[in-house]
N, C-alpha and C positions, 0 to 999 in steps of 0.2 A: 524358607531359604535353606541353604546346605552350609554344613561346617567345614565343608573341603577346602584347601590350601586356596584353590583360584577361583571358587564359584562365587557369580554374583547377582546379587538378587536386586529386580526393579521393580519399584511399584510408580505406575502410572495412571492419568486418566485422558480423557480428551479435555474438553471444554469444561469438565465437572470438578468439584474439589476435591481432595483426598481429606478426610476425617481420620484421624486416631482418638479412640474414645477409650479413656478407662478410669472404673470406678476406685481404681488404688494405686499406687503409685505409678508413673513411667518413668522406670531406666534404660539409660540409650549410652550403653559401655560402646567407646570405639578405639580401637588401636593404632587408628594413625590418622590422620590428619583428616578435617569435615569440611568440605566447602556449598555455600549457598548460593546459588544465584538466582536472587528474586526479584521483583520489580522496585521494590522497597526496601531489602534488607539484603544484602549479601557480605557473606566471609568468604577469604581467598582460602584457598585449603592450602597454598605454598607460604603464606606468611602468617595466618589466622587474622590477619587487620581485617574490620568490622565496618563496614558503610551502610547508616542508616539514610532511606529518604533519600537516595542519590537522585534522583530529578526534581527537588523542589527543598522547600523550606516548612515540609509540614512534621517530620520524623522530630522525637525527641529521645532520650537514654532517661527513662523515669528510674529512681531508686527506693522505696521506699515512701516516695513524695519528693524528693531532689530531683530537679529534671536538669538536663544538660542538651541546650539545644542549638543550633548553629551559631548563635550569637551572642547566648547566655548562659550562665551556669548558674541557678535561681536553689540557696536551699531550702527545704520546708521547716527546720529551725537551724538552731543556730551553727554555725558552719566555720570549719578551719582549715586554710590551708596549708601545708607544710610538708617539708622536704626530713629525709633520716639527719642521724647525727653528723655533724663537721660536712654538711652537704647545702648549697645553695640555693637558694629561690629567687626568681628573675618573673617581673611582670613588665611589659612593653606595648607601647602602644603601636600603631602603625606608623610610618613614616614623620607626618605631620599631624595626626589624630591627636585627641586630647587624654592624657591621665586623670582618672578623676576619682577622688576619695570621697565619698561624704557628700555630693555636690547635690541630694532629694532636699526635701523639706521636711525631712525626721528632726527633732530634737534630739541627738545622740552628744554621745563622749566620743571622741577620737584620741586613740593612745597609740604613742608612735613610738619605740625604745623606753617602755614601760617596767619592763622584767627587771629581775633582783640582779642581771651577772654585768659586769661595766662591761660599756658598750660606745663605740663610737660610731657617733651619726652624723652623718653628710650631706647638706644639704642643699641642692644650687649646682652649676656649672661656672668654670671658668673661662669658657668658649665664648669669642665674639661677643657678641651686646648681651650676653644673658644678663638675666633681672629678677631679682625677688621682690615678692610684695609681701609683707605682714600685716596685716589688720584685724579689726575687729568691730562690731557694733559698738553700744555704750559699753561692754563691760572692758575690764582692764586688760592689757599686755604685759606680762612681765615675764622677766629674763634674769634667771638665774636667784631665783628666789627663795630659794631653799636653802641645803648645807652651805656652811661659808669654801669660800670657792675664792680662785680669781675670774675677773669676767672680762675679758677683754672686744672690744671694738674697733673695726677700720685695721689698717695696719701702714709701715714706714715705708713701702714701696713708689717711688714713682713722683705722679703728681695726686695721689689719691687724697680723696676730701669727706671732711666728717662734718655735716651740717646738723647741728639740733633747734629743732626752730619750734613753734606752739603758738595758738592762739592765745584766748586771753586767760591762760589758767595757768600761767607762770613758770619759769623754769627751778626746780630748786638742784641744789649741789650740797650732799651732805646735810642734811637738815634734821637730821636724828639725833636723839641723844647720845648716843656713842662716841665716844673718844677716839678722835680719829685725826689723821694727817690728808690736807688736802693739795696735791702740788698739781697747781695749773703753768705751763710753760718749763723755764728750764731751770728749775731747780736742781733735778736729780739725773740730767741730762746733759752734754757739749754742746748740744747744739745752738745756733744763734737765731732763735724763735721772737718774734714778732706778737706783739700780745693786744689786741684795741678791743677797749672798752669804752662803747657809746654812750 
């Protein structure tokens, strides 16, 4: 090819493939924008955006062993997502599709506001019939079991109601050795509370 201001060089073939073969490095210096248009891969030369496998679900973005494919982003170890400093990170499912954490049959840890810096976390809607469910197989559920804290439940809005019910393993209230004040009804309250004990 020529080094002139306007000249330009094509290399073509018919039905046959074009090979570049070399035994040391290939550099491909260009000074302004590359566009590909392949049957399987092409870049726009006015935006540089990337489409792999545009007719089908076979193309994948391998990295190293991470691949990134139309429906998945699979990495070959262990993997982080995240966004710069004082910057947010948003995951969304489709319309009506489901979020799902954890949901294989790994025996894993799941750590959800883990880290050292205080953090407030949210969790639930208060939209129409939303609902949460807490459970667990045999092992325990607990809440707020660490540093001494207040821990509060339910709240005074409305007709809102706090049921605590159990099979046959008993309710306890304060059953520790620690000295302590226990006020059921309206002790430390005006209000004119209703108290039965079956």
């Amino acid at each position: 090819g020529s080094t002139n201001t306007t000249s330009a060089t094509t290399v073509q073939s018919g039905t046959g493939d074009v090979t570049i073969t070399s035994t040391d490095d290939l550099v491909i210096t260009i000074t302004d924008a590359i566009g590909i248009d392949g049957a399987e891969f092409d870049v726009a030369s006015a935006t540089g955006s990337i489409t792999i496998n545009d007719a089908g679900d076979a193309g994948v973005l391998n990295v190293e062993g991470t691949t990134l494919d139309i429906n998945d982003l699979t990495f070959v170890g262990a993997g982080t997502l995240a966004t710069g400093a004082a910057s947010a990170l948003t995951i969304n499912s489709g319309t009506t599709g489901t979020l799902a954490i954890g949901d294989d049959a790994s025996a894993e840890i799941i750590n959800l506001g883990t880290g050292g810096a205080a953090k407030t976390i949210v969790i639930g809607s208060e939209s129409g019939a939303s609902s949460i469910e807490i459970d667990s197989g045999t092992g325990t559920i607990a809440i707020g079991n660490a540093i001494a804290k207040t821990v509060t439940v339910g709240n005074t809005t409305g007709a809102t109601a706090l049921t605590f019910d159990v099979g046959t393993g008993g309710i306890n209230f304060g059953d520790t050795a620690n000295t302590k004040a226990i006020d059921i009804g309206g002790v430390d309250n005006s209000g004119a509370d209703t108290i039965n004990i079956a």
